[in-house]
C-alpha positions in Angstrom: 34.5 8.6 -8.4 31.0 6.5 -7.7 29.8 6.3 -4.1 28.8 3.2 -2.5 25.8 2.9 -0.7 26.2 1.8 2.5 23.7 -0.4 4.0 22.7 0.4 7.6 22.5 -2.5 10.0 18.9 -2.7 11.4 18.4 -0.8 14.3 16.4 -1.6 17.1 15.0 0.6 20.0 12.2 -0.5 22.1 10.0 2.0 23.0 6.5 1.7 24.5 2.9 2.2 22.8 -0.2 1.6 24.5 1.3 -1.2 26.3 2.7 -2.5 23.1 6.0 -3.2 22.0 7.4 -0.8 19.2 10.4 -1.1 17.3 12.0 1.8 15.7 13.4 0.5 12.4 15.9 2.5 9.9 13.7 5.7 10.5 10.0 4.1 10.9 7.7 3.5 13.3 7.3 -0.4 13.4 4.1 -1.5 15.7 3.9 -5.2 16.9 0.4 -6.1 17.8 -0.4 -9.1 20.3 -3.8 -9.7 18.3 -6.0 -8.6 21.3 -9.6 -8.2 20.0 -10.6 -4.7 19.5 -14.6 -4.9 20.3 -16.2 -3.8 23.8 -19.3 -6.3 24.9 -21.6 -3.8 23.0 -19.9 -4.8 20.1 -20.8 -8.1 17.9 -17.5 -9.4 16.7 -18.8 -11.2 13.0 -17.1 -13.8 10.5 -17.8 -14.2 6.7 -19.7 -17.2 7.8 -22.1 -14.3 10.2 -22.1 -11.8 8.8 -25.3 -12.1 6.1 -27.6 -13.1 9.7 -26.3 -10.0 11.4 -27.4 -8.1 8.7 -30.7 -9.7 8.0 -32.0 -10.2 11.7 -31.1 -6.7 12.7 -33.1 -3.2 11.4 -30.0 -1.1 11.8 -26.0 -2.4 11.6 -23.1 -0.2 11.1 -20.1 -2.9 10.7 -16.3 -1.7 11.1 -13.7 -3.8 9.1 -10.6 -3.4 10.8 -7.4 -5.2 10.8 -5.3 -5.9 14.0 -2.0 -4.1 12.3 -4.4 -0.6 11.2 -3.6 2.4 13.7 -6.3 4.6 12.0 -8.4 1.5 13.2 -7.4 1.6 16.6 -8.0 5.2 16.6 -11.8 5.2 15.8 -12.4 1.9 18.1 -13.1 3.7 21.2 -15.4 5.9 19.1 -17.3 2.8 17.6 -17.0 1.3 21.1 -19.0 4.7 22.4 -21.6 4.7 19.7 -22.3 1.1 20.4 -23.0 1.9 24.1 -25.1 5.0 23.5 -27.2 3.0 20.6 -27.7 0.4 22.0 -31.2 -0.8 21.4 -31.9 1.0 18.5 -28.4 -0.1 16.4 -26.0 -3.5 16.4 -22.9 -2.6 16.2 -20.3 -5.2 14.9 -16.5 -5.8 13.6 -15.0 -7.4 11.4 -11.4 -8.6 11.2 -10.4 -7.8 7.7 -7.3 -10.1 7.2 -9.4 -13.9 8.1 -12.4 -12.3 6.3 -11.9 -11.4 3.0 -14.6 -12.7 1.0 -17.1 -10.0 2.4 -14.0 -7.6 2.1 -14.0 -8.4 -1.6 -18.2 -8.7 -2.1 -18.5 -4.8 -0.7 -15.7 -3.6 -2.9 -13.3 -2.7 0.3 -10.4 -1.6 -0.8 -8.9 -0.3 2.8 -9.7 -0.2 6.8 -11.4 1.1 8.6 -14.5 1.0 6.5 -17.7 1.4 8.0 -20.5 0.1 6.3 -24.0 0.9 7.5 -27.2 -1.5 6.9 -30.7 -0.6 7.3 -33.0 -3.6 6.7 -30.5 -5.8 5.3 -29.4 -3.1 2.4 -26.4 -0.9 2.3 -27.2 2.8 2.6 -23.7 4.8 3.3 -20.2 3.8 4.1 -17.6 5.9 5.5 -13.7 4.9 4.8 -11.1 6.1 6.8 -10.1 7.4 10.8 -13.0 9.8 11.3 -14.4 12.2 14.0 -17.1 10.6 16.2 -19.2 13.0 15.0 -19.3 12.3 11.6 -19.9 8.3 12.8 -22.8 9.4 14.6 -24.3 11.9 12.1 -24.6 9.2 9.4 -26.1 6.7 11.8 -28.7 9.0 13.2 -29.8 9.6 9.6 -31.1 5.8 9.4 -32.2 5.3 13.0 
């Protein structure tokens, strides 16, 4: 005798996140974002259309590409947010919003956020892909300050 599957009806229990609404769906974590921007004031929020001047006018740049929907980019934000305060002066800090941006996603080969790229006069030098300790973020930049 063959069993038949039975398909669950959707289930739906709100349940809060960071003042977000979350779903719990057949088993999984669903996370509904309200698109707020994820940069402090310290932060430079850039476009494909920006980005190149950012790069060019500025000795030292460490740009995050990040997506609104990417927890292991909300996790490093307030570490990026940090480092942009304490560096202040001596790096630019910006974001970029992967999903409205992807012609700079595809001219640097990015294949997933976060990625953090780092510039030092308007060349790459080191990247760093992936939810990180702060330390790490801040190791690599003081090597190019």
């Amino acid at each position: 005798m063959r069993m038949q599957r039975k398909l669950l009806p959707e289930l739906r229990i709100p349940r809060p996140f960071n003042g977000e609404k979350t779903w719990f769906i057949c088993g999984l974590d669903i996370y509904r974002t309200t698109g707020e921007a994820m940069a402090s004031d310290a932060i430079i929020e850039v476009t494909d259309a920006s980005f190149d001047k950012v790069i060019k006018e500025n000795p030292v740049v460490v740009v995050d590409f990040w997506a609104v929907w990417c927890m292991p980019c909300k996790v490093i934000a307030p570490y990026v947010d940090d480092l942009a305060k304490r560096y202040a002066g001596k790096a630019v800090f910006a974001k970029l919003d992967a999903d409205p941006n992807p012609v700079k996603m595809r001219e640097y080969g990015i294949m997933g956020v976060p990625t953090l790229l780092f510039f030092k006069n308007g060349k790459l030098v080191d990247n760093i892909v992936g939810a990180v300790p702060k330390a790490q973020i801040e190791s690599k930049l003081k090597k190019y300050l």
